[in-house]
C-alpha positions as CSV (number, residue, x, y, z in Angstrom):
1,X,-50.4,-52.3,6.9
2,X,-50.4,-55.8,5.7
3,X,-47.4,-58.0,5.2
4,X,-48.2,-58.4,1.6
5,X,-47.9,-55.0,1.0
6,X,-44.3,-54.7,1.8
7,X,-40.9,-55.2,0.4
8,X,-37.3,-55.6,1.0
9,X,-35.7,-52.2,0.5
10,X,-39.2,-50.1,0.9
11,X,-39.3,-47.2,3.1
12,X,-41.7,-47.2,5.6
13,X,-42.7,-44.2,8.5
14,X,-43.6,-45.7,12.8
15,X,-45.0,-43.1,14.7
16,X,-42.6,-43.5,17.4
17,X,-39.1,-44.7,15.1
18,X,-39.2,-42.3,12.5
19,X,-37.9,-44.0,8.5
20,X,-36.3,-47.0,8.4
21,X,-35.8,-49.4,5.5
22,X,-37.3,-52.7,5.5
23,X,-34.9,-55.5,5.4
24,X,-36.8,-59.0,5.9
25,X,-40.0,-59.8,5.7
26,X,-41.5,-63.2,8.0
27,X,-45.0,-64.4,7.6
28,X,-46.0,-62.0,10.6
29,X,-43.5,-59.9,11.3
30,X,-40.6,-57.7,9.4
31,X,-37.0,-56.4,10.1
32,X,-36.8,-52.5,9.9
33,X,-33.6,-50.9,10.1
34,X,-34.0,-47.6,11.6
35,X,-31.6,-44.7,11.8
36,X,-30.9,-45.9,15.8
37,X,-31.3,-49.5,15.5
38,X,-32.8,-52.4,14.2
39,X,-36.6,-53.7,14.9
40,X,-38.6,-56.3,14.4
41,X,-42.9,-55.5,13.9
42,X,-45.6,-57.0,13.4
43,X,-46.9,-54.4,10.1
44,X,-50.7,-55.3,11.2
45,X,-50.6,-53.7,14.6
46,X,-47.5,-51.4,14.8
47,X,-49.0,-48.5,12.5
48,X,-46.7,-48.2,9.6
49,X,-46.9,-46.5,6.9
50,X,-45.2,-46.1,3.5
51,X,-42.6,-43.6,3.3
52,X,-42.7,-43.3,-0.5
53,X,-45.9,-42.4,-2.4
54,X,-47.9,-45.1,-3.8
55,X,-50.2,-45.4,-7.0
56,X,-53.1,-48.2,-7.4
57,X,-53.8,-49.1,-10.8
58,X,-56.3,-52.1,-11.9
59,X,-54.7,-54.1,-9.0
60,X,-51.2,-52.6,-9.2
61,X,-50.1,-51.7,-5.6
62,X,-46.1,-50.1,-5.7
63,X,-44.8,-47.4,-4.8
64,X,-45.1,-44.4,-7.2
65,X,-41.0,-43.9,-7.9
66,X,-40.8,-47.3,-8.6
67,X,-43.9,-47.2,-10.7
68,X,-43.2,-43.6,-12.9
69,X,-39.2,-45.5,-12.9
70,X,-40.8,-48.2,-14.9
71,X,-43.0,-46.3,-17.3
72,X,-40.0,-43.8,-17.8
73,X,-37.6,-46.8,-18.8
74,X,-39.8,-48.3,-20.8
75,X,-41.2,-45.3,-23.0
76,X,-37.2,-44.1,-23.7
77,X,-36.6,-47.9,-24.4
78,X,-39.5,-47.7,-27.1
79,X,-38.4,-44.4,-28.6
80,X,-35.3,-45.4,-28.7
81,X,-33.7,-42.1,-27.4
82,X,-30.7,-42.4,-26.1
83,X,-29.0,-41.1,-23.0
84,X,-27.6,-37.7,-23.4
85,X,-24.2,-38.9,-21.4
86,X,-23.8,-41.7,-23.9
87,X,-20.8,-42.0,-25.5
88,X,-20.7,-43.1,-29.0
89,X,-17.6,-45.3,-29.4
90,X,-17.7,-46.2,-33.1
91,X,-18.6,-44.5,-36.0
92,X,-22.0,-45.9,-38.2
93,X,-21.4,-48.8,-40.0
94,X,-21.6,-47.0,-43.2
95,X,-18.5,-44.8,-42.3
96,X,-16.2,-46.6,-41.6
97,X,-13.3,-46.6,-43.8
98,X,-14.8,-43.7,-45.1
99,X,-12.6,-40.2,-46.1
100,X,-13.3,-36.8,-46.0
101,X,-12.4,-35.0,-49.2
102,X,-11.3,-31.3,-48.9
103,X,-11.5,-30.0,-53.2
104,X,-10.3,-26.5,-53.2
105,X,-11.7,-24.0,-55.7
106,X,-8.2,-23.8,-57.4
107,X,-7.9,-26.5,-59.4
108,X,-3.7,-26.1,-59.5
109,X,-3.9,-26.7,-55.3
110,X,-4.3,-30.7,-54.8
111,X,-7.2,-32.0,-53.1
112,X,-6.2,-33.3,-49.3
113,X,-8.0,-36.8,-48.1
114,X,-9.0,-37.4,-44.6
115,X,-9.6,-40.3,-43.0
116,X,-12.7,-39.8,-41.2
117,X,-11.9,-41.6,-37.6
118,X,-8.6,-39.4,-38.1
119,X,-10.5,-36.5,-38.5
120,X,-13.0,-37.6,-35.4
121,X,-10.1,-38.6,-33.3
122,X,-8.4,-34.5,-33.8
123,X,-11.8,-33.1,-33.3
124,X,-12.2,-34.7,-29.7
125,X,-8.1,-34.1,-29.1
126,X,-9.0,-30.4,-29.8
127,X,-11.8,-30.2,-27.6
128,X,-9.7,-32.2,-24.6
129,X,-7.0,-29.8,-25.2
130,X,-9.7,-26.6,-25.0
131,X,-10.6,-27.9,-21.5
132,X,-7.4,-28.5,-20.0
133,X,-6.6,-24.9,-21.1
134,X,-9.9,-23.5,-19.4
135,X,-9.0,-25.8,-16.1
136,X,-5.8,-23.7,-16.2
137,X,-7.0,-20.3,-16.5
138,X,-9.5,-21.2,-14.3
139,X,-7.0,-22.7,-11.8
140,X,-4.4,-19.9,-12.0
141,X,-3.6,-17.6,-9.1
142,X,-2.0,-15.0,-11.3
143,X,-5.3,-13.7,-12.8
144,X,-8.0,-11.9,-11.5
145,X,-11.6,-13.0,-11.7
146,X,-12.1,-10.1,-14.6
147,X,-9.4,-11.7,-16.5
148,X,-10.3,-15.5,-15.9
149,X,-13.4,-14.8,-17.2
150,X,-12.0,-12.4,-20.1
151,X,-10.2,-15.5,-21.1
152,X,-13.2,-18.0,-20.6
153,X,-15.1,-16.4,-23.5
154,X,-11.5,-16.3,-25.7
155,X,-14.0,-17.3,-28.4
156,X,-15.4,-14.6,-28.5
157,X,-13.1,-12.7,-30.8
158,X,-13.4,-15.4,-33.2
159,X,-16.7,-15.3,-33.3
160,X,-16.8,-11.1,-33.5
161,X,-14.4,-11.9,-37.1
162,X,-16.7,-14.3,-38.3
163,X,-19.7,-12.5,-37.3
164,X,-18.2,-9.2,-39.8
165,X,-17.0,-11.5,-42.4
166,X,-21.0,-12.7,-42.6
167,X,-21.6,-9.0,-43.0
């Protein structure tokens, strides 16, 4: 294998040392940290390989991770899509300030405004409040598995009424 070819951090496989990690690179030699012990080798006569699938494309030599890493990044940065454990911290410029306006059918019951970052902020203070209750029953030593999971679907009675009052 030719110096060029390597680079700091890239696994490589020796016959006789197994995986190591390469962790400097001289004009002839390189610095391969091995599970045992560091080595130094010369690439061109010591027989080592990459670890890591690589791809060759027009004159692109990296390793394939890398390689599908970059084209992953860069397609979700052009689509736009964001992460699914992103956390939206602000509502859209367009609602904030905004209300939600409840208008009951009987026009002698008054209206009720919300505040929509009000409303937001109960939503997500219910469903905090739903978990630590499931950490509890989950976490109790009174209950039996049957029950613990009896209380786990606790929606489910809900959504039996809602499911007749559809009927």
């Amino acid at each position: 294998m030719k110096v060029e070819a390597l680079y700091i951090g890239q696994k490589v496989r020796h016959p006789q040392y197994g995986t190591g990690i390469v962790t400097a690179i001289a004009e002839q030699s390189v610095d391969i940290q091995f599970n045992d012990l560091k080595r130094t080798l010369a690439p061109q006569t010591s027989e080592i390989q990459p670890a890591e699938a690589q791809a060759t494309f027009t004159g692109l030599d990296i390793p394939l991770a890398q390689f599908i890493e970059q084209i992953v990044t860069s397609v979700v940065d052009r689509l736009g899509v964001d992460k699914p454990d992103s956390v939206v911290r602000e509502l859209a410029a367009r609602w904030r300030g905004g209300k939600l306006v409840l208008k009951p059918s009987d026009q002698s019951v008054q209206g009720k405004e919300v505040e929509l970052e009000v409303f937001f902020h109960k939503i997500v203070m219910i469903r905090n409040n739903l978990r630590v209750l499931e950490q509890k029953i989950n976490g109790s030593e009174t209950l039996s598995s049957a029950d613990k999971f009896d209380s786990g679907t606790a929606a489910a009675p809900v959504d039996r009424r809602a499911q007749r009052e559809r009927r």
